[in-house]
Phi, psi and omega in degrees: 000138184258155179225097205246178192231140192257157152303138157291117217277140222264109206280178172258003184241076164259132225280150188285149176300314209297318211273085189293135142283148190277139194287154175298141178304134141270190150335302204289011189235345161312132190299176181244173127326125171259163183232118177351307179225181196268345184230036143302111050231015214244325186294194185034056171288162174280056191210141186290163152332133349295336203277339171226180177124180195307154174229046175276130179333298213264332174264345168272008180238339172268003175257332174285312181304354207254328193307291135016293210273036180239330190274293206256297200297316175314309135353273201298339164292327210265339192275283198285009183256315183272009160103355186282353181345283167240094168294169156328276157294131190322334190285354205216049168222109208289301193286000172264349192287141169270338209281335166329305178295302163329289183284319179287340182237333161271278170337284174322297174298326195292331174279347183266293192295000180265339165284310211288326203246327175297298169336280196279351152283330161328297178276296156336340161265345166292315186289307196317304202283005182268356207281143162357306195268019165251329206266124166277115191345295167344322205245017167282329156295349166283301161346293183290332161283356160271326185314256189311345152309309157312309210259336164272019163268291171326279190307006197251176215279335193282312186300332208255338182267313177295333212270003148313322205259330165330285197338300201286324196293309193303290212284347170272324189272357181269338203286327193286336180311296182328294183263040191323116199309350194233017168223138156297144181226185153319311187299283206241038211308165174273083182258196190309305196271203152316161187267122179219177188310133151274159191303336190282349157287283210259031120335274171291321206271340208266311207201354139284313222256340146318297186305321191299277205292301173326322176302282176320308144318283197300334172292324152290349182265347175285320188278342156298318175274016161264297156330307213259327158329275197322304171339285164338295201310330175272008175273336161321143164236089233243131189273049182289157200225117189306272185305014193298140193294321187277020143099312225232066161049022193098002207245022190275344155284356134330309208278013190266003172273006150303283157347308189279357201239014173295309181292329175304300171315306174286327197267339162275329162254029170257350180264337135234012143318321199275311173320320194285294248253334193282297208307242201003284195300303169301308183262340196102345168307162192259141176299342171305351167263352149265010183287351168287304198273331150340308184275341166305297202280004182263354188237010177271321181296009208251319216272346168283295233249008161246324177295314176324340180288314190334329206284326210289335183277004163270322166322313180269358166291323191298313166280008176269305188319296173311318205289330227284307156338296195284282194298136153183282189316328184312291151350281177306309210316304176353293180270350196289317190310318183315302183319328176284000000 
């Protein structure tokens, strides 16, 4: 439905400038939907502390600080008490790992403090697209069964499991890539008897580089469950506006869920950066032999956390087609009154 909107005409009993009057609501001051929590529908995976749980400032800084001592320090104690600390070699020296530092100590956190700022923008956009002047009383209840559709995709225990046994599956078969069985690491020295995991291995095999990859999951599986939102959303016959000043029919505070999946983004590639950087510094490779897998992960991030916006140009295609129609007619009607 197209819509216009007139100026409101300028009263002539306007209150003296010495004197403040309180301003009139605007759009940002119109109530919203409300939602059950401040990061609804995207919040409440099924999973304990670190990995789930509130994403309010004093409890999302205490979820980093749990990741941090469950993921890295148990390592570097379990590294320095069996002697891998510091090795012989780069390869067998636990404190030298880069990719270690990366994922566990950068990445990792970095992916728990990206719910305090994606989440509740996420849902600020949700409450948005519900308010009156977009959503029309007709489509609201479909609306609210994506609204709830959304928070039982995230939340739900089938989901929350597979991407548990993914984690183990990935971290055992990325691990023999990583640590190779016929050279020493840290992971694994080379001693006198078989070669098997040091603890500070089966640590990291058990319960950081899982705890890692769980994560890293679940942030894809929100964007999946953002993609298929959207989607909905574009099927709504949604109270868009041709002429709205922001270009996009009313809908350009969407694009403000980039902004929130900006960090999500940085922590996935400093954590295979730190992989790229161990190859380069350790084995010797040139980086120019990572540009293939560089250009995969710059266009797997483009295609979670941009292509979903796409979906929004058959609405607004739908409403330009209408608008070209209604002023078209506006237009003639015009000139034939000039014309008289």
């Amino acid at each position: 439905m197209i819509t216009t909107r007139h100026a409101t005409p300028t009263s002539s009993h306007a209150p003296s400038p010495s004197r403040p009057t309180p301003s009139a609501p605007d759009e940002e001051d119109a109530p919203e939907s409300p939602l059950p929590t401040p990061a609804f529908p995207f919040d409440g995976m099924r999973f304990p502390p670190p990995l789930g749980g509130g994403t309010e400032g004093r409890t999302i800084l205490l979820r980093t600080l749990g990741a941090i001592l469950i993921a890295w320090v148990p390592m570097a104690v379990l590294a320095a008490v069996e002697g891998v600390a510091l090795g012989p070699s780069r390869r067998e020296s636990f404190l030298l790992d880069i990719a270690a530092y990366s994922r566990f100590l950068i990445a990792l956190p970095l992916l728990i403090l990206a719910e305090r700022i994606a989440l509740p923008l996420l849902s600020h956009i949700v409450r948005h697209l519900g308010r009156p002047e977009l959503l029309p009383e007709t489509e609201r209840p479909r609306y609210e069964a994506m609204v709830a559709l959304s928070s039982r995709l995230v939340r739900s225990p089938l989901a929350a499991m597979i991407m548990v046994a993914l984690a183990y599956v990935a971290t055992i078969s990325a691990g023999q890539a990583a640590y190779p069985t016929n050279v020493g690491t840290w992971v694994a020295p080379v001693g006198d008897t078989a070669r098997a995991l040091s603890l500070a291995g089966m640590w990291r095999t058990f319960v950081s580089q899982p705890l890692y990859v769980v994560l890293v999951l679940t942030w894809l599986w929100r964007a999946v469950v953002w993609a298929i939102f959207l989607r909905k959303v574009s099927k709504l016959d949604l109270r868009l506006v041709a002429s709205h000043p922001d270009h996009m029919g009313g809908l350009r505070f969407v694009m403000a869920s980039l902004r929130g999946f900006s960090p999500v983004g940085f922590a996935l590639a400093v954590g295979i950066s730190g992989t790229i950087a161990e190859r380069v510094i350790v084995s010797g490779q040139r980086v120019t032999e990572f540009a293939p897998v560089i250009g995969v992960v710059v266009a797997v991030l483009l295609l979670l956390f941009v292509g979903p916006l796409l979906v929004l140009r058959k609405p607004l295609k739908r409403i330009r087609t209408r608008a070209i129609f209604s002023y078209g007619r506006l237009a003639s009607g015009k000139l034939s009154v000039e014309a008289k």
